[in-house]
C-alpha positions in Angstrom: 195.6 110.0 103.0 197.0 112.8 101.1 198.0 114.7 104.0 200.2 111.8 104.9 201.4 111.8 101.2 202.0 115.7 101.6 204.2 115.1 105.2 206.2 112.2 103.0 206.7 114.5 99.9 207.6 117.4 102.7 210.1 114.6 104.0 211.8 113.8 100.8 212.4 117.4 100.4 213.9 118.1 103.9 215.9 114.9 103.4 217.2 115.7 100.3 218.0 120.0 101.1 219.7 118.6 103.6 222.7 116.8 101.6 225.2 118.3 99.7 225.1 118.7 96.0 227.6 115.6 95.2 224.7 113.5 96.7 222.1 115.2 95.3 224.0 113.8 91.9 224.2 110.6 93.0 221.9 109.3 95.4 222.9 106.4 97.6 220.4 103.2 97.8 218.9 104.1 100.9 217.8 107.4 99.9 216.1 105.6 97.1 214.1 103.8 99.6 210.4 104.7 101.6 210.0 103.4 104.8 206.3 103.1 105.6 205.1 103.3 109.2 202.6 105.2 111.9 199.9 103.1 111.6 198.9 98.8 111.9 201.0 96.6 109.2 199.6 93.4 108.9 202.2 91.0 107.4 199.8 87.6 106.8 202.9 85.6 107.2 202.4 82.7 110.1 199.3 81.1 111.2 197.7 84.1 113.4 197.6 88.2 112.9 201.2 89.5 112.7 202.3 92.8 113.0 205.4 94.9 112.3 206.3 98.3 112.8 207.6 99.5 110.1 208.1 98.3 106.2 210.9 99.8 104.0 210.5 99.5 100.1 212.9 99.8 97.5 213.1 99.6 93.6 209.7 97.9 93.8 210.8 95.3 96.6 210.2 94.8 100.2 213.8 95.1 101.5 212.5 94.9 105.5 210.2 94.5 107.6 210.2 94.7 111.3 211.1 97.4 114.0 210.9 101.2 113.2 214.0 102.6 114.6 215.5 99.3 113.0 214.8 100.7 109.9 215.4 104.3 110.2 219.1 103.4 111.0 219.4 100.8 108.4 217.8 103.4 105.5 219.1 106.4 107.0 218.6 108.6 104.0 215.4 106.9 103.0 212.1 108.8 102.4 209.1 108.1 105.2 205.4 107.4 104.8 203.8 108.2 107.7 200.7 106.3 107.5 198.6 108.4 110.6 197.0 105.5 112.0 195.2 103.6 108.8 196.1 100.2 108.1 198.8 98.8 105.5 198.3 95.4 103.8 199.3 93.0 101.2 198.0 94.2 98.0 195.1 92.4 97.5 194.7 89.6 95.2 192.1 88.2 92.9 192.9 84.8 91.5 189.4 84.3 89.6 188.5 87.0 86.8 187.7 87.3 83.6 188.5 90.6 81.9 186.5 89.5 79.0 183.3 88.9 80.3 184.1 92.3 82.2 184.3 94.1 79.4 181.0 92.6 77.9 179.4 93.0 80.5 180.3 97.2 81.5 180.5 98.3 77.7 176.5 97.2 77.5 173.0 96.9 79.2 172.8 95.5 83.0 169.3 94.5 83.9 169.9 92.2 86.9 168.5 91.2 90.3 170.0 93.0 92.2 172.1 97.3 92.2 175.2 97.1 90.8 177.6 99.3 91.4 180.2 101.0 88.8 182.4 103.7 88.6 179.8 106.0 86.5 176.9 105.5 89.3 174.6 102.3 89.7 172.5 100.3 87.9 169.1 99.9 89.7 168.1 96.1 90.4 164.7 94.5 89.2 162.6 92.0 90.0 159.6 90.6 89.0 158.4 89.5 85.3 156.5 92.5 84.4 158.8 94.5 86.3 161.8 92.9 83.9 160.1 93.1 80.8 159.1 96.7 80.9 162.5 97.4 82.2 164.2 95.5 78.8 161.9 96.8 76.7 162.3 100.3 77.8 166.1 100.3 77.4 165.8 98.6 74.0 163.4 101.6 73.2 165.9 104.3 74.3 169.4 102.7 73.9 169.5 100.2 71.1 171.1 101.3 67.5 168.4 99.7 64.8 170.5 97.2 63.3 173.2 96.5 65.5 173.0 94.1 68.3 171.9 95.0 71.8 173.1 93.0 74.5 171.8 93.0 77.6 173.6 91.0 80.7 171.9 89.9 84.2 168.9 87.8 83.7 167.8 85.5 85.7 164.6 82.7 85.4 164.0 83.0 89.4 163.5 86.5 89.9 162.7 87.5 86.4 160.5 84.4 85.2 160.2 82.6 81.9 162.3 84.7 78.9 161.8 83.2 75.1 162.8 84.3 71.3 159.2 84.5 71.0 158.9 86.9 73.9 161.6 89.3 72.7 160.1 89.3 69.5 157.1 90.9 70.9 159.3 92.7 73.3 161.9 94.0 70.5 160.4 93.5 66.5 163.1 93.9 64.4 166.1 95.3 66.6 168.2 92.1 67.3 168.9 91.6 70.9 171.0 89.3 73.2 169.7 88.3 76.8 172.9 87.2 78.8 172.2 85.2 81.6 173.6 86.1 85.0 175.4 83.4 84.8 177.2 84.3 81.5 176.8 80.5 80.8 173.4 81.3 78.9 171.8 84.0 76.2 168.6 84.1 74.6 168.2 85.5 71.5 165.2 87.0 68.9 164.6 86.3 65.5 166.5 89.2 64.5 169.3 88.6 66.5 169.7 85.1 64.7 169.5 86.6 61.4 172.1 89.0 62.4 174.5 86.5 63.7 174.1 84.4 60.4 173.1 80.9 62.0 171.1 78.5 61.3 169.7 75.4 63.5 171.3 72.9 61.3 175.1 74.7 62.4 174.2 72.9 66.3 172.6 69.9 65.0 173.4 67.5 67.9 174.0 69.9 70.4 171.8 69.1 73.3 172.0 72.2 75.2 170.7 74.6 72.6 166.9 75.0 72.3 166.8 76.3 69.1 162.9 76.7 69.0 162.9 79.3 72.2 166.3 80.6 70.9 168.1 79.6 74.5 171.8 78.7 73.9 173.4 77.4 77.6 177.1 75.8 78.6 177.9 73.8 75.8 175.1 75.6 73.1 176.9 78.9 74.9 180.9 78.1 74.2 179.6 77.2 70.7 178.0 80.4 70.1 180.5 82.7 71.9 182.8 82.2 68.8 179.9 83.1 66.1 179.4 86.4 68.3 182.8 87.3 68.9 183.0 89.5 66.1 180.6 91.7 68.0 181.7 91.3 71.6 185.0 92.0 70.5 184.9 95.3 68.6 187.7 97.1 69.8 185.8 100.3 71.1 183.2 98.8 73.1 185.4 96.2 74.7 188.4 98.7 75.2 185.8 100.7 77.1 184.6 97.7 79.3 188.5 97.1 80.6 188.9 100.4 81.2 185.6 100.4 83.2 187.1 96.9 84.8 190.6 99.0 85.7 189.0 101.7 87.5 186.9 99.0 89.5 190.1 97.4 90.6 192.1 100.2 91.4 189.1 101.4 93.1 189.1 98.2 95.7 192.7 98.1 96.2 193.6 95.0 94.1 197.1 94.8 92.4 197.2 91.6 91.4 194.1 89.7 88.8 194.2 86.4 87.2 192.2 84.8 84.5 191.9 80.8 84.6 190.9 80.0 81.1 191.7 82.0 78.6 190.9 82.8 75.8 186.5 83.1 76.1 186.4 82.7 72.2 189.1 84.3 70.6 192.8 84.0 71.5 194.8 86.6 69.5 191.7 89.2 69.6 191.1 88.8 73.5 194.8 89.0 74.1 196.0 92.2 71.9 193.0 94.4 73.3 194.2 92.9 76.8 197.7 94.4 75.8 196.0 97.8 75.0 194.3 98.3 77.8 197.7 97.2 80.3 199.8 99.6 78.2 198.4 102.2 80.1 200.4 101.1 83.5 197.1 100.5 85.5 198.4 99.8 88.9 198.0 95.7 88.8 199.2 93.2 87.2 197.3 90.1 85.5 198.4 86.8 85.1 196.9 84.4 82.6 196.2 80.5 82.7 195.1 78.7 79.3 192.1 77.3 79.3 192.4 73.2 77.9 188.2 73.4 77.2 188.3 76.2 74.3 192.0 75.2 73.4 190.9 71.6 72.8 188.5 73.0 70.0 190.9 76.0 69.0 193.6 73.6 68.2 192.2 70.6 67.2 192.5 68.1 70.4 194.3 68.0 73.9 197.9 67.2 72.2 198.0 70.3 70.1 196.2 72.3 73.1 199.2 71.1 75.3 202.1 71.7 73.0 200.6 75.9 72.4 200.0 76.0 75.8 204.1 74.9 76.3 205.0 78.6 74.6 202.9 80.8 76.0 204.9 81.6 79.1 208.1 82.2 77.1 206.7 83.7 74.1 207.9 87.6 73.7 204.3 88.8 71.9 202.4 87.3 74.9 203.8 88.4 77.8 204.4 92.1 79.0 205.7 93.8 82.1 202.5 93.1 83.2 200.7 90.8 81.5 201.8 87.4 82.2 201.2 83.9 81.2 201.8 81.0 84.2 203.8 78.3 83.3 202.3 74.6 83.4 198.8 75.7 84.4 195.7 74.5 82.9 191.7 75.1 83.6 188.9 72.9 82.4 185.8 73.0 83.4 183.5 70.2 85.2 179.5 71.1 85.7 177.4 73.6 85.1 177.1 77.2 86.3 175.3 77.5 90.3 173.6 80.4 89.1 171.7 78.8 86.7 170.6 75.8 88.6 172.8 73.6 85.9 175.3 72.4 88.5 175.7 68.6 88.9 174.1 68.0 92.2 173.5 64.2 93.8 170.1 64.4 95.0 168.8 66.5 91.9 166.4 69.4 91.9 163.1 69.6 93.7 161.4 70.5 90.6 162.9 67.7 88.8 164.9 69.5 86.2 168.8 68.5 86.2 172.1 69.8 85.8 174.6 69.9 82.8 178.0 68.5 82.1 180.4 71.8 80.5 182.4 68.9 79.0 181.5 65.1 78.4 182.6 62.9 80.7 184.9 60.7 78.5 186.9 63.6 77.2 187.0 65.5 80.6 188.6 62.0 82.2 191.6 62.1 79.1 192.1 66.1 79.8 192.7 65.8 83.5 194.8 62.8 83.1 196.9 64.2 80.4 197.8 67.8 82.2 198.1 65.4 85.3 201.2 62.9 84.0 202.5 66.3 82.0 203.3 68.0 85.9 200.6 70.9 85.0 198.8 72.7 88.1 195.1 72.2 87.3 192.2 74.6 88.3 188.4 73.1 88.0 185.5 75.2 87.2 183.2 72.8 89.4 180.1 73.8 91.4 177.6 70.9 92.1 178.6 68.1 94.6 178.4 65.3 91.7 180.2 67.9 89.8 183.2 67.9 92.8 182.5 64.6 93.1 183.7 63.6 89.7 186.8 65.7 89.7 187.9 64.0 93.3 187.1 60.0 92.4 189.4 60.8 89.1 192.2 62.8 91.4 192.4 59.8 93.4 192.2 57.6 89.9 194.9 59.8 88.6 197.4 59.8 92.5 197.2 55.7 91.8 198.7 55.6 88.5 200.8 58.6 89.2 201.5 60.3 92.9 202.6 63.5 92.3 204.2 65.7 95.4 202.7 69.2 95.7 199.9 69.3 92.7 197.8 71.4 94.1 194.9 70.9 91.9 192.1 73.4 92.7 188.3 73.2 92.7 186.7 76.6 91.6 183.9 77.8 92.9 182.5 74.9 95.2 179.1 76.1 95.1 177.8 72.8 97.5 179.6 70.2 99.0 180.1 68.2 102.4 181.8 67.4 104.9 183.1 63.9 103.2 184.2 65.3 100.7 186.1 68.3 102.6 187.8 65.4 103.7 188.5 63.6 100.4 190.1 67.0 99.4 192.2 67.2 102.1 193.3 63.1 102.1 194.0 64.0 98.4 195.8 67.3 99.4 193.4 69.2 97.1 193.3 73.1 97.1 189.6 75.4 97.3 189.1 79.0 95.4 185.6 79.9 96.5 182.9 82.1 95.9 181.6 83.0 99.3 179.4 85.8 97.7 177.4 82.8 96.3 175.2 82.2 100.0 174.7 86.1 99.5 172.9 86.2 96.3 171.3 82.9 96.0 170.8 81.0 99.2 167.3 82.2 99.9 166.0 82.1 96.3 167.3 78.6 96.4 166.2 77.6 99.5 162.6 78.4 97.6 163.1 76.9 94.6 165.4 73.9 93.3 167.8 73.1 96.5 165.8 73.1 99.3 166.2 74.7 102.8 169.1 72.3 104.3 171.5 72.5 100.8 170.6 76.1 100.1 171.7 77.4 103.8 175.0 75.5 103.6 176.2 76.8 99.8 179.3 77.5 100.6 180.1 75.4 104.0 183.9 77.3 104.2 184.7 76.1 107.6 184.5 72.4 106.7 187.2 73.2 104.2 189.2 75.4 107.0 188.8 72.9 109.6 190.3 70.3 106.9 193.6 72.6 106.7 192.7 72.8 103.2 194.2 76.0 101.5 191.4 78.3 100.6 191.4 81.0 98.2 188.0 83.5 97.6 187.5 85.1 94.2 184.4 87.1 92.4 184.7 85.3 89.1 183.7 88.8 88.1 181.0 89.2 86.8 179.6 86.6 89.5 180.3 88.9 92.1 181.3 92.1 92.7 185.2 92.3 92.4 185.8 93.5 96.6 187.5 91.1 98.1 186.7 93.1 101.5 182.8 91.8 100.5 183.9 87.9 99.7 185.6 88.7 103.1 182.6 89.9 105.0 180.0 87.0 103.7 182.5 84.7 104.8 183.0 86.0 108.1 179.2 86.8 108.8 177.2 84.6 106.6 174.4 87.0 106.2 172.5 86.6 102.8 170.6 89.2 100.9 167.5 89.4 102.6 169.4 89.7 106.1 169.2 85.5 106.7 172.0 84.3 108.8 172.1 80.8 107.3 174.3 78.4 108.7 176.3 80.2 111.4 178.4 77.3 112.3 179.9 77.8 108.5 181.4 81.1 109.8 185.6 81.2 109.8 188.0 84.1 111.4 188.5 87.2 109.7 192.4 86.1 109.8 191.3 82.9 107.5 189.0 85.3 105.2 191.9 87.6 104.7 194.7 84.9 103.9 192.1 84.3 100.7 192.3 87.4 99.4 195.8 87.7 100.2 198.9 85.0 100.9 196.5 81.8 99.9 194.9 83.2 96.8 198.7 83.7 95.7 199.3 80.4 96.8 196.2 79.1 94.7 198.3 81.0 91.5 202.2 79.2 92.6 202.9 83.5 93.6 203.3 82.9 97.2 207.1 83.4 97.0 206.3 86.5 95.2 203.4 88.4 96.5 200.1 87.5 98.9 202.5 88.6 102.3 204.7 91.3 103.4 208.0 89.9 103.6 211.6 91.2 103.2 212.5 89.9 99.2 208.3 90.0 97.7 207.4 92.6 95.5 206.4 95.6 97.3 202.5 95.6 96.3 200.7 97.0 99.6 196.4 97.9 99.6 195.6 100.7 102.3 192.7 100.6 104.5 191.0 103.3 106.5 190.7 101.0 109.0 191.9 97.4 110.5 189.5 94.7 109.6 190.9 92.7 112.8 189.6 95.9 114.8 186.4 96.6 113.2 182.6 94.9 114.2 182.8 92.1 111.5 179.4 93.2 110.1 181.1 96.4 109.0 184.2 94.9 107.0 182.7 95.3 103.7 182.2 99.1 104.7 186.2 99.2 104.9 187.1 102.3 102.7 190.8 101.9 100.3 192.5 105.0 100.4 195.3 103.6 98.3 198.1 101.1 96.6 201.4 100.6 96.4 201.9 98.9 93.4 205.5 97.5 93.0 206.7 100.1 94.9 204.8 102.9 94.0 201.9 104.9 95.6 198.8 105.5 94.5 196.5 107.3 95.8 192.7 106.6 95.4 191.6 109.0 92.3 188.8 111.2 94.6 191.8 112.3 96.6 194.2 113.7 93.3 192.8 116.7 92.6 193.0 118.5 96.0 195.8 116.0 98.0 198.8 117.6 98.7 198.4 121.1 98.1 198.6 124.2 100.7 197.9 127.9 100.2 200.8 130.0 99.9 202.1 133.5 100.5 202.8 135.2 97.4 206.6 135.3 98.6 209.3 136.2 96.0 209.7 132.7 94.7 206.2 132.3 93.6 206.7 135.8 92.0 209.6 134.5 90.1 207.2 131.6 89.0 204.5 133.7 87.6 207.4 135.6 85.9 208.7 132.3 84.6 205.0 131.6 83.3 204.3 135.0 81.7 207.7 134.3 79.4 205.7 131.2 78.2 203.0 132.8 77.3 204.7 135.0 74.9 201.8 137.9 75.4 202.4 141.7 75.8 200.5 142.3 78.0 201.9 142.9 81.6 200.9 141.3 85.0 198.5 142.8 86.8 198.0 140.8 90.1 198.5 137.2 91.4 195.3 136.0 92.7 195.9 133.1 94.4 198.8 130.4 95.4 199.4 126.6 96.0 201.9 124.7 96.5 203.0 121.3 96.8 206.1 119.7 97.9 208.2 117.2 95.4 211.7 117.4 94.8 211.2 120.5 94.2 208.2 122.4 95.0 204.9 122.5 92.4 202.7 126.0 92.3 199.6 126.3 91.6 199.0 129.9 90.5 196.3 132.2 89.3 196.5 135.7 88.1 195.4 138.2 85.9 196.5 140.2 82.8 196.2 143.9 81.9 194.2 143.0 79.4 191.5 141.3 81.6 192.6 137.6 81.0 192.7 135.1 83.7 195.2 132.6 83.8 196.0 129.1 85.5 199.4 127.4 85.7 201.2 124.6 87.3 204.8 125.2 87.7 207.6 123.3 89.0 210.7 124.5 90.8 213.3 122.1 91.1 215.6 122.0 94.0 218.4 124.1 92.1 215.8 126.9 91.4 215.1 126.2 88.4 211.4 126.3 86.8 209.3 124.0 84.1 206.0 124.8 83.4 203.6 121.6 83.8 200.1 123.2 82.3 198.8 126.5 81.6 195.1 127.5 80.6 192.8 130.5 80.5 189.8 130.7 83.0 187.1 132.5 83.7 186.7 133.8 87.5 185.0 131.7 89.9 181.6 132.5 90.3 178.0 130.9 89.0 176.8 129.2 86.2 178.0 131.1 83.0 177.0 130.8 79.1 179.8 129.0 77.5 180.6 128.3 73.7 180.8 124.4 72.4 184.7 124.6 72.9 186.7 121.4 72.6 186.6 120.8 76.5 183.0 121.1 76.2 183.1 118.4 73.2 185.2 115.9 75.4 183.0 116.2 78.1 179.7 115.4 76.2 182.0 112.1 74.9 182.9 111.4 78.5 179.4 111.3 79.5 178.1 109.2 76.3 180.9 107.0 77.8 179.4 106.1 80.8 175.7 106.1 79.5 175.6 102.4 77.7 173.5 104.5 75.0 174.0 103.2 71.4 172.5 106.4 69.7 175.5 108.4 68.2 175.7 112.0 69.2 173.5 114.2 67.2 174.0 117.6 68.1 175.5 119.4 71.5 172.4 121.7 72.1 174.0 124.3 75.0 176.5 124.4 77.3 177.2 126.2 80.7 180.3 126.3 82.8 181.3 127.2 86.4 184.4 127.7 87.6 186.0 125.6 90.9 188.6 123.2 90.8 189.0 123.1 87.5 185.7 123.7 85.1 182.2 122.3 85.7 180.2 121.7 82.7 176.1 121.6 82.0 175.7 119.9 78.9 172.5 119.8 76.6 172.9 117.4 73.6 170.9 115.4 71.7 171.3 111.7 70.4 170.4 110.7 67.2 167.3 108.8 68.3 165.9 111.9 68.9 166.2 111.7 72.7 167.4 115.0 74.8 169.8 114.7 77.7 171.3 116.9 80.0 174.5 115.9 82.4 176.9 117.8 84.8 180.4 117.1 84.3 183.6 118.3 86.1 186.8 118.8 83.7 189.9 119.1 86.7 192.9 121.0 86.6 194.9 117.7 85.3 192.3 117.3 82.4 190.6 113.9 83.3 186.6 113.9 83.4 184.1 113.3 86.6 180.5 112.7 86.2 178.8 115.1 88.6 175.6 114.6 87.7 174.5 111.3 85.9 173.0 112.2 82.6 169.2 112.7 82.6 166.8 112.3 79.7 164.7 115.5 79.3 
């Protein structure tokens, strides 16, 4: 991909040498435009795969779409893209997420089923009780800070077995620790972890889904815990550390557009301003909020005062950003309990006789969804059981009898299990679907085992009954519940292969055109943004996702393998990170212009000592031309600069260091690059020893500075990690750090 950005950067510059210096001064509309072409553009617009030749994009918007030489004689003076036979896109869109349970979940511990993948390396999956056990305890051993809560997220009963207070208590004495359920609907916690927290069982008297006694708070017992904790979950530097984690993962699968239905998780102005932090540092998407009515309700003292806040949000200054956003008259509550821990609602129960939860009683649930009904809200239901869908339809159709409303558009989330009837409920009732497909991949055939049954277990998930209904259908990860790719949801929908290679339910299987309209034009719809984004159309914003190859083209089995070389995000590139360092550059002659460069470069030095050769040149072309030059000093110094020369000749330096010569590993001293990258790498290890003392360091010379780092934590463990320090400055882990 970056030799197509170098050819459009080449473009620009031919383009722009070649008109005279009045326009140089004031450049006309068209030249401020970049027409993108040269490989397939897939529009999602109509009811079947549509392509066009070209797209042209302009301060952020799609100005047209259609014909190539169309739009090279429209834009004449634009810049061009050539995109060299990879495939453009809508951005892609993720209408379910929850940056705060991100953030929880990638600043701490993850013990779960199955690998997970992050942008530091992977965290192995376990299974098996002993297996679990040893693996908690042995994390608690090396990572926990005595005192301070450890949290660790991804249990689950079915492949981990029974979990208690009294078990962690053997498994953790006095450090106080936090099991979070897969699910993030439950957490267990130990004696200590109680006493930390400050409760006592008298503060849930009532409450029937906390069992105090084995220290298990789930749905209900867990949304009245989550505010007791939030002091913890919400200390700035952990949970800043989480979204950045979250941003990179984003970026990483080519999304440009999140949402959160329900917010806030426990704290409104907490969750919101570290949400502001983190978006204040232009990440390339943009994330649109929708209040939840469930934690307002308690927040603000009943549905009337819930309602009248959630009226200002969308037009209040503080709240709302560039990119943050709050949608206007939108609303989420919440049904049944969570599919992954067997609490849904279902009709026909569980085969081992246990049953499912209600998130909210049934009385109050029934005055909430009539009240955001007759006030004209969209509203999105966290739902997951078929008596849990069930309930929300009969009090749609309730609700359409006292009041028909045109166009509501009230979505189910989730739909773990439901039927054909009820597909066709929905669509009578012109109901809308955001599904998790990734659901059948994760659970169908522990489920099939153990609480559902083979016949419900194979058909979580039944997508083409919904698709065959006409009903508009959205997917989403619900991150942390799945992996935020929408190229996976994508994949399981179109294949229907579980984790242990079962192809349940084939006849379930839709088109890969229907799978991508849910991560593109329908799960805008699902947010009211289809007029806006979710298509590529002359007057949207200009948010594109680029794909190494065409999913339409491509073995279905292999569409999750789909790489994303890069966004456009409202009208500007990005290329994926891996590709920044090296993208774009050339060797270069030492011709008399880079001459005058290093001569431009020695005056900023302000050192005596003269030139004594140029080493080595790069070049990249801008507006302008960058130079990447090394070179040596009389006095034996080697330095590196980046220097720009603008298109009148003139020359700005953009970074200047002192090196060493390529070569082997090398002795180095504990220099402030060194220091930042022993703090990158305690980043990524989910360690909550402080830094003791950095025991030795050794760098190598390539692309910037490799580092070997030695330190040692204040739990007296030794690690050693590789870490790369480019030429822009930002941090890579080479080599994931290892205890010695």
């Amino acid at each position: 991909m970056m030799k197509k950005w170098h050819l459009f950067l080449l473009s620009s510059v031919i383009l722009i040498m070649g008109c005279k210096e009045a326009d140089n001064k004031s450049e006309s509309p068209e030249s401020q435009a970049t027409i993108y072409y040269g490989g397939d553009i897939l529009t999602m617009e109509g009811n079947a795969p549509t392509y066009v030749e070209a797209v042209v994009e302009r301060d952020g918007k799609i100005v047209f779409a259609g014909d190539k030489k169309a739009a090279e004689e429209t834009f004449a003076g634009a810049k061009s893209m050539d995109l060299q036979g990879e495939t453009l896109i809508p951005g892609l869109i993720e209408p379910h997420l929850h940056p705060s349970l991100a953030a929880i979940m990638l600043q701490n511990e993850i013990i779960a089923p199955y690998d997970w993948k992050l942008p530091y390396g992977t965290k192995k999956g376990v299974q098996g009780h002993e297996a679990y056990l040893e693996r908690v305890a042995e994390s608690i051993k090396t990572n926990a800070k005595p005192g301070e809560m450890y949290f660790i997220w991804g249990y689950h009963q079915l492949w981990h077995g029974e979990l208690s207070r009294e078990i962690l208590n053997d498994i953790a004495g006095d450090q106080p620790v936090g099991i979070i359920h897969r699910s993030f609907h439950e957490i267990y916690l130990n004696d200590a972890g109680i006493d930390l927290l400050g409760i006592q069982e008298s503060d849930f008297a009532g409450n029937p889904q906390v069992n105090w006694e084995k220290g298990h708070f789930y749905e209900g017992g867990w949304l009245a815990l989550v505010p007791r904790m939030a002091p913890i979950l919400l200390e700035p530097t952990g949970y800043l550390k989480g979204l950045s984690l979250m941003s990179e993962i984003l970026e990483q699968n080519g999304i440009t557009t999140i949402a959160e239905p329900g917010f806030p998780s426990s704290d409104f102005d907490g969750e919101l301003q570290l949400l502001l932090k983190e978006m204040a540092k232009n990440p390339p998407f943009d994330v649109y909020l929708i209040p939840s009515g469930t934690q307002l309700y308690a927040m603000k003292g009943g549905n009337e005062q819930a309602m009248a806040f959630m009226e200002t949000l969308d037009t209040t200054k503080a709240y709302n950003t560039h990119n943050v956003h709050f949608l206007p008259k939108q609303v989420k509550l919440f049904s049944d309990g969570a599919i992954y821990s067997q609490l849904m609602q279902m009709k026909d129960g569980y085969t081992d006789g246990h049953h499912g939860e209600w998130m909210t009683p049934l009385d109050l649930f029934e005055q909430q969804l009539m009240g955001y009904w007759n006030n004209g809200y969209k509203i999105h239901v966290h739902a997951n059981g078929d008596l849990g869908q069930q309930m929300v339809i009969d009090l749609v159709r309730k609700a359409e009898a006292a009041n028909p409303r045109k166009d509501h558009r009230l979505t189910l989330h989730h739909m773990g299990y439901f039927d054909k009837e009820m597909a066709a409920e929905m669509a009578e009732l012109e109901m809308e679907a955001s599904v998790n497909p990734y659901y059948l991949w994760a659970l169908a055939d522990k489920y099939s085992e153990e609480g559902l049954g083979p016949e419900r277990a194979e058909n979580l998930v039944a997508l083409k009954l919904l698709t065959d209904q006409g009903i508009p259908l959205s997917f989403h990860s619900d991150f942390s519940m799945a992996p935020v790719e929408p190229l996976t949801l994508a994949w399981t929908a179109v294949n229907r292969v579980t984790s242990q290679g079962s192809e349940f339910s084939q006849d379930q299987r839709i088109s890969v055109f229907d799978a991508m309209k849910a991560v593109t034009i329908d799960a805008a719809r699902c947010l009211n943004l289809e007029k806006e984004i979710g298509s590529i159309k002359e007057g949207k914003v200009a948010n594109f996702t680029i794909l190494e190859k065409n999913p339409f083209k491509v073995d279905p089995m292999t569409i999750r393998d789909i790489q994303v070389t890069g966004v456009v995000y409202r009208g500007e590139y990005k290329p994926k990170k891996k590709d920044m360092i090296v993208g774009g550059w050339s060797k270069s002659e030492i011709d008399e212009q880079v001459q005058d460069a290093v001569t431009f470069v020695l005056g900023q030095l302000k050192t005596s000592s003269k030139l004594d050769r140029i080493i080595s040149v790069k070049k990249q072309i801008v507006n302008g031309v960058n130079y990447d030059l090394t070179f040596t000093l009389e006095n034996g110094e080697t330095w590196n600069a980046v220097v720009y020369r603008d298109l009148d000749g003139n020359f700005s330096l953009t970074k200047k260091s002192k090196i060493h010569l390529p070569g082997g590993w090398s002795d180095t001293e504990i220099t402030p690059e060194v220091e930042g990258a022993v703090d990158f790498v305690l980043s990524r290890m989910n360690n909550a020893s402080p830094l003791k003392e950095i025991l030795s360091a050794k760098s190598q010379v390539v692309k910037g500075i490799n580092y070997e780092v030695t330190f040692s934590l204040e739990n007296n463990t030794v690690w050693t990690a590789r870490v790369n320090r480019g030429l822009d400055g930002t941090y890579t882990l080479l080599q994931e750090a290892r205890r010695q």
